[in-house]
C-alpha positions as CSV (number, residue, x, y, z in Angstrom):
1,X,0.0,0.0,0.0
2,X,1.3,3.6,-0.8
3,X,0.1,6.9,-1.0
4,X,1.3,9.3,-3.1
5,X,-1.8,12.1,-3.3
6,X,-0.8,15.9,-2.3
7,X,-2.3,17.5,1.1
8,X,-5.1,19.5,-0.5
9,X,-6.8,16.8,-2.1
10,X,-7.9,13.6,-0.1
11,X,-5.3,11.1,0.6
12,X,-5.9,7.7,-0.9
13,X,-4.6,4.0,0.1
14,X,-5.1,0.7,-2.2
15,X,-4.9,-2.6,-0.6
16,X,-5.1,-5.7,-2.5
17,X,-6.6,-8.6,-1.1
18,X,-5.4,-12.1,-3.5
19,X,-4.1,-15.5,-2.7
20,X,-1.0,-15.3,-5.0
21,X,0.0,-18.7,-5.2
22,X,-0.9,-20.5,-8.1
23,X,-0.4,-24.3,-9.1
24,X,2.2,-25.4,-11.4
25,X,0.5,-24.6,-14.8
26,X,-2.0,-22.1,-13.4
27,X,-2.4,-18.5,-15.3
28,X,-5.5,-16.9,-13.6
29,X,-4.9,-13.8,-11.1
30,X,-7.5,-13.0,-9.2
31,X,-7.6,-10.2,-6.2
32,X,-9.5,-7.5,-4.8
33,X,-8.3,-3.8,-5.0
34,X,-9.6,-1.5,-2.0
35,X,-9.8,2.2,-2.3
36,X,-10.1,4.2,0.3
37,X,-10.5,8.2,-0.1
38,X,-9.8,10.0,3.1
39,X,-9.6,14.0,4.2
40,X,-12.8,14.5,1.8
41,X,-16.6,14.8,2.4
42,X,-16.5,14.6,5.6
43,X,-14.9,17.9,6.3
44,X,-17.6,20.5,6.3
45,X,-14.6,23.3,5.9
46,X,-13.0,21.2,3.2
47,X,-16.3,20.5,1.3
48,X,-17.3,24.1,1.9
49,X,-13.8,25.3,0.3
50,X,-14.2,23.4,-2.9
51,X,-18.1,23.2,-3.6
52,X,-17.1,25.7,-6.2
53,X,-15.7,23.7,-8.5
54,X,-19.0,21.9,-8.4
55,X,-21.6,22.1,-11.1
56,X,-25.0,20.7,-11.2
57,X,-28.4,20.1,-13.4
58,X,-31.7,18.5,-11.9
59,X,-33.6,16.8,-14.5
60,X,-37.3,16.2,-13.7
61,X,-39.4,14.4,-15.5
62,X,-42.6,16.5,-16.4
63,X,-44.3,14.3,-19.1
64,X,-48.1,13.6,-19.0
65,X,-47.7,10.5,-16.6
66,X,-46.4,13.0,-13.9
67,X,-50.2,13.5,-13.6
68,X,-51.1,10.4,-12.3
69,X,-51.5,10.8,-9.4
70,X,-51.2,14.5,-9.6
71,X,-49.3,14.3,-6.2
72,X,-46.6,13.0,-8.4
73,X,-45.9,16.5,-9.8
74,X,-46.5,18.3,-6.6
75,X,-43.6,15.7,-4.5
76,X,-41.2,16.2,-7.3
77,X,-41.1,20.1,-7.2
78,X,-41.0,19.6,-3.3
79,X,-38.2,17.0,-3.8
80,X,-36.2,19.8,-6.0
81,X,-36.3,22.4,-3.8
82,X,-35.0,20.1,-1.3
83,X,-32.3,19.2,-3.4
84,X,-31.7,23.3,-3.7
85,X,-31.7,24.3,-0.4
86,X,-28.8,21.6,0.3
87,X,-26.4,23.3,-2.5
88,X,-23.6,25.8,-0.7
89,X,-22.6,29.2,-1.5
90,X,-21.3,29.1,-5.1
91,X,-22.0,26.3,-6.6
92,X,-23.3,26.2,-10.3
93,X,-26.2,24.8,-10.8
94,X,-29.6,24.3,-13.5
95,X,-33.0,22.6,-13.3
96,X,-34.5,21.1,-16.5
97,X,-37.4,20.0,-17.4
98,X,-37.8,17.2,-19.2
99,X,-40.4,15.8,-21.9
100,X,-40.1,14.6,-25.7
101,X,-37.7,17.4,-25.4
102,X,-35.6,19.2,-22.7
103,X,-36.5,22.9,-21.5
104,X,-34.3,25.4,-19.3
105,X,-36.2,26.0,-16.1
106,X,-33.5,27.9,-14.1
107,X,-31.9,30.0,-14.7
108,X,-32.2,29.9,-18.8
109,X,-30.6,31.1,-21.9
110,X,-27.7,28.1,-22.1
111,X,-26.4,29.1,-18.2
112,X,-26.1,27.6,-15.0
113,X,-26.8,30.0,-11.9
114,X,-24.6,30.3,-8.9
115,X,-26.2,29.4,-5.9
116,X,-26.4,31.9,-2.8
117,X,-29.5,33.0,-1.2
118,X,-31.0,34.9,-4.1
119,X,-30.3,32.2,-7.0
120,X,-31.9,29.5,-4.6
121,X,-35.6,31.3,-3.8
122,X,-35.5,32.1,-7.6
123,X,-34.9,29.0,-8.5
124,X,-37.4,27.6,-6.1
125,X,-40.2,30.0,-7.6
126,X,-39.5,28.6,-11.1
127,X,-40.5,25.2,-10.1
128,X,-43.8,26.6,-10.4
129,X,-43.6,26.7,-13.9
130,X,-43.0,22.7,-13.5
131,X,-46.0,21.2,-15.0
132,X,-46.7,17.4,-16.9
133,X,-47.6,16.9,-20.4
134,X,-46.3,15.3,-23.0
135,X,-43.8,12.6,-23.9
136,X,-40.0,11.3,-22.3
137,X,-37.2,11.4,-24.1
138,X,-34.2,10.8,-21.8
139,X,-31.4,11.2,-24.4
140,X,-32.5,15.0,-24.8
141,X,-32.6,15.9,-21.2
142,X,-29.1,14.2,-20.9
143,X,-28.0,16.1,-23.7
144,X,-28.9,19.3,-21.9
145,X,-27.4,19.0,-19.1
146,X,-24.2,17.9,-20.7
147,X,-23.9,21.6,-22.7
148,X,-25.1,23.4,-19.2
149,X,-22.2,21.6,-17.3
150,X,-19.9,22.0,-20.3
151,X,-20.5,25.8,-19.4
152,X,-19.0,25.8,-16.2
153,X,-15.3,25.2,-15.5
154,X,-16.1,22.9,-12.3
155,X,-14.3,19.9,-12.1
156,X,-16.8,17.8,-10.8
157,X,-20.2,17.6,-12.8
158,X,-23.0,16.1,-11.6
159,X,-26.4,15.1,-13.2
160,X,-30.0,14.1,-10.8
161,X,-32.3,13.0,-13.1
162,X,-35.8,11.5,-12.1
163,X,-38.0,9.5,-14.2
164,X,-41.4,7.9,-13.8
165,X,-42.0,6.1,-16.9
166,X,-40.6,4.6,-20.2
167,X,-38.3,6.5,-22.6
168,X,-41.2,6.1,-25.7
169,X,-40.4,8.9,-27.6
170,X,-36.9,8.2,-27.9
171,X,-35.7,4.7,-29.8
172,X,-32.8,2.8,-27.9
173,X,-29.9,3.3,-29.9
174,X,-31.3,7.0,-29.5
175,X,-30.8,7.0,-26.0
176,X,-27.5,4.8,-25.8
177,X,-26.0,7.5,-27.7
178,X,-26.7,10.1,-25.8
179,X,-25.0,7.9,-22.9
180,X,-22.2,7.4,-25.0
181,X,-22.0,11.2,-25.9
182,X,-22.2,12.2,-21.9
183,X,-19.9,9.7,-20.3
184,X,-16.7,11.0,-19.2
185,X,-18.2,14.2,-19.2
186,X,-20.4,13.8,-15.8
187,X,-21.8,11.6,-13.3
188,X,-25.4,10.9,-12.9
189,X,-27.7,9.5,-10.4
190,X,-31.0,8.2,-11.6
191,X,-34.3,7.6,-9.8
192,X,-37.5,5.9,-10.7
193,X,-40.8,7.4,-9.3
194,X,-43.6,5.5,-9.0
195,X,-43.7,1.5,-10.6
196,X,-44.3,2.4,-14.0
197,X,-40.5,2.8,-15.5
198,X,-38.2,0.7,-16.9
199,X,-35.6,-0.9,-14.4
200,X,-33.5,-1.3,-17.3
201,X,-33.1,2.2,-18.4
202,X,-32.6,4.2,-15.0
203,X,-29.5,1.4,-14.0
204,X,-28.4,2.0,-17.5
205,X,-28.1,5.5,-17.1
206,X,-26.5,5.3,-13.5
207,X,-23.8,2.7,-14.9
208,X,-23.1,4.7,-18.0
209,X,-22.4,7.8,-16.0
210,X,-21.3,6.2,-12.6
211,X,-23.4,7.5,-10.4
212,X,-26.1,5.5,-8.1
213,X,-30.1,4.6,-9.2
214,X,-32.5,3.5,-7.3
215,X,-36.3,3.3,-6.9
216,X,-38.8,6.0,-5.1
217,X,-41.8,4.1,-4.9
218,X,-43.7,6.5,-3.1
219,X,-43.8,9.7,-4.5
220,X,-43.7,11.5,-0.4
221,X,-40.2,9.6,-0.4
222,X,-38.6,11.9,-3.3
223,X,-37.7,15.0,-1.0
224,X,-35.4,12.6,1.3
225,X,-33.9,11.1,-1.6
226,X,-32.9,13.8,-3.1
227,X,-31.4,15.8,-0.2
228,X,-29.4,12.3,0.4
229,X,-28.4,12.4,-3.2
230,X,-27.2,16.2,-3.1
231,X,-25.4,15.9,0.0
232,X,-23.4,12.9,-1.5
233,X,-22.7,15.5,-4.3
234,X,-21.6,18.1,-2.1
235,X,-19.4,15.8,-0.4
236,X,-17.2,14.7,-3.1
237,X,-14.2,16.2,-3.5
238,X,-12.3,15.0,-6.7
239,X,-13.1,14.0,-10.2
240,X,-12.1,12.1,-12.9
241,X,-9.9,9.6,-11.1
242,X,-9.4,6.1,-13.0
243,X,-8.3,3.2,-12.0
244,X,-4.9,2.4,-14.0
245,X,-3.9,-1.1,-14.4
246,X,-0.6,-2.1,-15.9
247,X,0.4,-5.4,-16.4
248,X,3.8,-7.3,-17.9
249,X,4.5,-8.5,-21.2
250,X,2.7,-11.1,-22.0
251,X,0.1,-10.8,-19.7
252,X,-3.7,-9.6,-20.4
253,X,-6.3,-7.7,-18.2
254,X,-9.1,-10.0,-18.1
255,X,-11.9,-8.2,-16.6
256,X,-12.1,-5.6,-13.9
257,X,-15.3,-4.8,-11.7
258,X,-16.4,-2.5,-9.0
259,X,-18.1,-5.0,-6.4
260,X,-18.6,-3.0,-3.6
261,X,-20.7,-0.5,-3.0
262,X,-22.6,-2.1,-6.1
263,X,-21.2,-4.9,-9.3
264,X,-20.4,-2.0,-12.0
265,X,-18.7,-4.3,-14.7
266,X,-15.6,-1.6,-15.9
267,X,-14.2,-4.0,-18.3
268,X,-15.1,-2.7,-21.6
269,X,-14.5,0.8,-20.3
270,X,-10.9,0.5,-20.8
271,X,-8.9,3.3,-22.7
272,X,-5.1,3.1,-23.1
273,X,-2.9,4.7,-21.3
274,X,0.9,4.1,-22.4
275,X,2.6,0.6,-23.1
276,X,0.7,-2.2,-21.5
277,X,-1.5,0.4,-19.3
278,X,-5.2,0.9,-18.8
279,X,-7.3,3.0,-17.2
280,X,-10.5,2.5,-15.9
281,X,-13.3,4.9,-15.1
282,X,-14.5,5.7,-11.5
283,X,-15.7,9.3,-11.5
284,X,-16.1,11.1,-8.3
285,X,-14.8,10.5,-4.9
286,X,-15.4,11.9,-1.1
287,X,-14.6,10.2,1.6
288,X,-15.4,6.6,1.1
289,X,-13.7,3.3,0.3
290,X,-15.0,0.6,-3.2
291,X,-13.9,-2.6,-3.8
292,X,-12.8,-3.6,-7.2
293,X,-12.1,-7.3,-8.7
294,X,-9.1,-7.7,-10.6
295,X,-8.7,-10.7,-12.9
296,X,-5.4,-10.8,-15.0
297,X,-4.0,-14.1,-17.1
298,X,-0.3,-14.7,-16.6
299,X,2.4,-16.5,-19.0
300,X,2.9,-19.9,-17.3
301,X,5.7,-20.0,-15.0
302,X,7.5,-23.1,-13.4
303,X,7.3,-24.0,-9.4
304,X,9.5,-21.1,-7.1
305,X,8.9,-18.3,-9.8
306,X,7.4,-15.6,-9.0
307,X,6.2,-12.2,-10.6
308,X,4.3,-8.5,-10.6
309,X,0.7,-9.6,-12.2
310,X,-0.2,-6.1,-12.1
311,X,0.3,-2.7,-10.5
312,X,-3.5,-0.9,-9.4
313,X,-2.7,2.9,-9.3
314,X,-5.8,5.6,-8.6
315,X,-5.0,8.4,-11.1
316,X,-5.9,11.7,-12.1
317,X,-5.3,13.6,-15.4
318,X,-3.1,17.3,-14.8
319,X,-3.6,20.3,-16.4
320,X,0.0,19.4,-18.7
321,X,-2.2,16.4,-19.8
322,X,-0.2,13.8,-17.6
323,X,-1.4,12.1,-15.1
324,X,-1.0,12.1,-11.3
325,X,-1.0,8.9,-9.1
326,X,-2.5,9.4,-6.0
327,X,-1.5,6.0,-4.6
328,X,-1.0,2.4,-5.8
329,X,-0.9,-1.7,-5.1
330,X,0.7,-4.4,-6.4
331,X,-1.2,-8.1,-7.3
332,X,1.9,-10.9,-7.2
333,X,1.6,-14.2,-9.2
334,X,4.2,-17.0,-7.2
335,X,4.1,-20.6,-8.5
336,X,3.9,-23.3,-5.8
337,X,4.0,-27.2,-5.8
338,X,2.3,-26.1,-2.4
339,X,-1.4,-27.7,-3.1
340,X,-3.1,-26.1,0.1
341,X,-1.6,-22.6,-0.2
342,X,-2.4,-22.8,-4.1
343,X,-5.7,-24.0,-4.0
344,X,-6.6,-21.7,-0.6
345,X,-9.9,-19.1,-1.6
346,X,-8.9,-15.5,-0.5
347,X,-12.2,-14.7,2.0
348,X,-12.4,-11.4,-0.2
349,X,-12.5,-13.0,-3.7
350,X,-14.3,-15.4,-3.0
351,X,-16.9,-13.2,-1.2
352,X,-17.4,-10.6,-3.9
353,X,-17.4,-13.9,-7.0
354,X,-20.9,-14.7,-4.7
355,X,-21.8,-11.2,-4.7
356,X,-21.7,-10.8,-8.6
357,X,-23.4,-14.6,-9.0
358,X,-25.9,-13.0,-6.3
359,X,-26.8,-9.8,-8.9
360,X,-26.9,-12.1,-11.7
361,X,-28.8,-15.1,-10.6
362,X,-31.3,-12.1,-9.2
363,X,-31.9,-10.6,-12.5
364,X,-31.6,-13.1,-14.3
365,X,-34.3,-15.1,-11.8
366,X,-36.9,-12.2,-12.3
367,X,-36.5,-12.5,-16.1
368,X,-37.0,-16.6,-16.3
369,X,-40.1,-15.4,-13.7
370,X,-41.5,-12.5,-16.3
371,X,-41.3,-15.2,-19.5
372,X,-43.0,-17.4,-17.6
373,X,-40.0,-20.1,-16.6
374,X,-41.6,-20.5,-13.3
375,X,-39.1,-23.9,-12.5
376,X,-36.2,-21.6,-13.9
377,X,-36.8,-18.8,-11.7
378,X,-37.5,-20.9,-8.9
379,X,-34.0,-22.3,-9.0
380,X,-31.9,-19.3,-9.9
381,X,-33.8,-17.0,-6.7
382,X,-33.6,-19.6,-4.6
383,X,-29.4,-19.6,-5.4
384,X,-30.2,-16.0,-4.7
385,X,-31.6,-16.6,-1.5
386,X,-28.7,-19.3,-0.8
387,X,-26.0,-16.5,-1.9
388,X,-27.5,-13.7,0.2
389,X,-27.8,-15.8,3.3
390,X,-24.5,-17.1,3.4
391,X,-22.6,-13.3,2.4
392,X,-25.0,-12.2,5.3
393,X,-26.6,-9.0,2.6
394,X,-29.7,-9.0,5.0
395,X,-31.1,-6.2,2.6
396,X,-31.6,-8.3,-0.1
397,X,-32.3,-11.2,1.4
398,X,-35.4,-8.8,2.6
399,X,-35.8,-8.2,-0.8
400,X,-35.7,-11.7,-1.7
401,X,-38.4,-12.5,0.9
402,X,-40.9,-10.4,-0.9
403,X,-40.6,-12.4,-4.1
404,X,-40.3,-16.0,-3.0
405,X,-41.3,-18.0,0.2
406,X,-37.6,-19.4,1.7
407,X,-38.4,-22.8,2.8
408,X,-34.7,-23.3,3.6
409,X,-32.3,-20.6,3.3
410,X,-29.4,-22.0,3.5
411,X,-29.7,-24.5,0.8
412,X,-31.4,-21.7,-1.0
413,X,-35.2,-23.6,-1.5
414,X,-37.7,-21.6,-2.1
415,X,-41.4,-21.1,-3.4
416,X,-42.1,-18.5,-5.5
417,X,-45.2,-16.2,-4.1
418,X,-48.2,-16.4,-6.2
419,X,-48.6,-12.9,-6.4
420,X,-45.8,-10.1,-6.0
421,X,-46.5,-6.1,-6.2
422,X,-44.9,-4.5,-8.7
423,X,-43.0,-2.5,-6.2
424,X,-41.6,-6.0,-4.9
425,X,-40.4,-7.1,-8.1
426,X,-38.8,-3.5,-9.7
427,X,-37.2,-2.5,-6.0
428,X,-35.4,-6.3,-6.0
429,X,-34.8,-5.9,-9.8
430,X,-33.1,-2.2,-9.1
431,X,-31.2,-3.0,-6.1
432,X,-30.0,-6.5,-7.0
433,X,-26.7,-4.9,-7.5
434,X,-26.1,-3.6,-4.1
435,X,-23.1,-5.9,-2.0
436,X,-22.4,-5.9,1.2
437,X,-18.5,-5.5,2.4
438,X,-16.7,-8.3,3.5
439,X,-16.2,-8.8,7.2
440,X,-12.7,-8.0,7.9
């Protein structure tokens, strides 16, 4: 573990967590990478110092369905001028209102406003002007808020964007390109209101843009989410960090995943970054520590060699277009003849390989379930139900519980509940991808 990050940004550690003895013949690395971020949110003077270089657009869906109820409308204006009062003194910021199309609410004319005491009661008398009708199309509300944050010169960006149906007016590809457009450029956290939107669609967002979804089921519940959200926001203190992997000749990356606080799959997010390098996207950091698995194939090796599999380093671009490394690990490869030390499970791999089988077998469960594969679902939630017992993620096994009857948990049998709100099934579906941390 090192640390290499200046005083007037938070300090970061990496650990790595790996059993690195491998068989005679064996090529797969595996090991977990923990970052830790340090000196950041948590200090209200050091938050308060930099909430300048934040910049921020709420995106509130305003289509026709927002009518129904009409209380829908009313608890998402509330829930934004929540989300206002928590902004501090100069931060940048814009509320959009989204449709088929996207429409400057405040402050208008392509700007962001800087929030202070004035900008915040203006901004909360424009919500007024908040009203449903017509369609959704997420791409262009996306799209918005990526010009209004590329107006500001904030290092961290930050999208809210709330949702309560399907994106209809909008064809897929439409929408993934819009993601593809926006990513890299800021971080997003997406919320679905209500029961009648697409699972799907608000985790895609979150994962393209890194930031957190989840579901508000009842509309009164939108005001607490959202000051939760914006205080995370204000909290953060650097952007733009990535996860840089470089590995030896003859040796290839084969996947890497955040697994803690949720399974973000970062493989294919790869861009180059010098000979044999990688980096990684992570977006925004306050004080907080993620897991990430590291899986990396090796040239074969005879018994009593040993060698650097990969070095983990947390970087961060510079103005001169380098990069900075604010700390790094190693992950070892040694070649034993040893059988129990080679074939010995590190508790934190193996712990996080459930938690990714325990997202999968979830949503891919409640698919088998929707087609009507009632023996298929049957098995793969009750695996579900097995994983989540025995990691001890009491939240989803809670989850679980609303879905099936657990006959026996442990050897994950289960009966699957003849009928299951849609609340049930779209609040297991969203937050099948939250893990639990390993017990140290």
């Amino acid at each position: 573990m090192s640390n290499l990050s200046k005083p007037d940004v938070p300090r970061f550690s990496v650990d790595v967590y790996q059993n690195e003895f491998l068989p005679e013949g064996g090529r797969e690395v595996n090991a977990i990478v923990t970052v830790t971020s340090t000196g950041g949110g948590s200090s209200a003077g050091a938050s308060a110092a930099s909430a300048p270089d934040t910049a921020v657009v709420i995106m509130v869906d305003c289509s026709g369905s927002m009518d129904y109820p009409p209380a829908k409308m009313r608890n998402a204006r509330q829930a934004t001028a929540a989300a206002i009062d928590v902004l501090r003194e100069g931060v940048s910021f814009a509320v959009v209102a989204g449709t088929h199309q996207a429409k400057e609410v405040y402050p208008g004319l392509g700007r962001l406003a800087v929030a202070d005491a004035t900008t915040r009661a203006q901004a909360k008398e424009a919500l007024r002007k908040l009203s449903p009708g017509g369609g959704t199309a997420i791409g262009t509300w996306l799209r918005l808020a990526k010009r209004l944050l590329a107006s500001s010169d904030a290092s961290i960006r930050h999208g809210i964007l709330l949702t309560d149906g399907r994106n209809e007016h909008e064809e897929p590809d439409a929408l993934r390109a819009s993601l593809d457009a926006c990513a890299g450029q800021f971080t997003c956290d997406a919320r679905g209101v209500g029961t009648d939107w697409e699972v799907k669609e608000v985790t895609g967002i979150a994962s393209a843009l890194l930031g957190t979804a989840d579901i508000v089921a009842d509309p009164t519940g939108l005001a607490a989410d959202f000051t939760g959200m914006m205080e995370n926001v204000m909290g953060k203190e650097l952007a733009d960090v990535s996860l840089r992997l470089w590995t030896p000749q003859g040796s290839e990356v084969q996947f890497v995943k955040q697994v803690a606080p949720t399974v973000r799959d970062l493989t294919d997010r790869r861009t180059e970054a010098g000979p044999r390098a990688g980096d990684y996207p992570t977006g925004s950091w306050g004080d907080e520590t993620r897991d990430y698995h590291v899986c990396v194939r090796v040239p074969d090796a005879g018994v009593g060699r040993e060698m650097l599999a990969a070095r983990a380093s947390l970087v961060r671009p510079t103005r001169d277009g380098s990069a900075e490394v604010l700390s790094q690990g190693l992950v070892r490869a040694v070649w034993t003849d040893d059988l129990a030390a080679s074939t010995t499970i590190n508790p934190q791999v193996a712990h996080y390989t459930g938690q990714a089988e325990l997202a999968q077998a979830i949503q891919q469960g409640l698919e088998l379930r929707k087609s009507g594969d009632l023996d298929g679902a049957t098995a793969k939630l009750g695996r579900a139900v097995q994983l989540a017992s025995r990691s001890g993620n009491e939240d989803t096994a809670k989850l679980l519980a609303k879905v099936v009857d657990v006959v026996d948990a442990v050897n994950g049998t289960v009966r699957l509940k003849a009928k299951v709100s849609a609340e049930a099934e779209k609040t297991l579906e969203t937050r099948s991808t939250k893990t639990v941390r390993v017990k140290k």
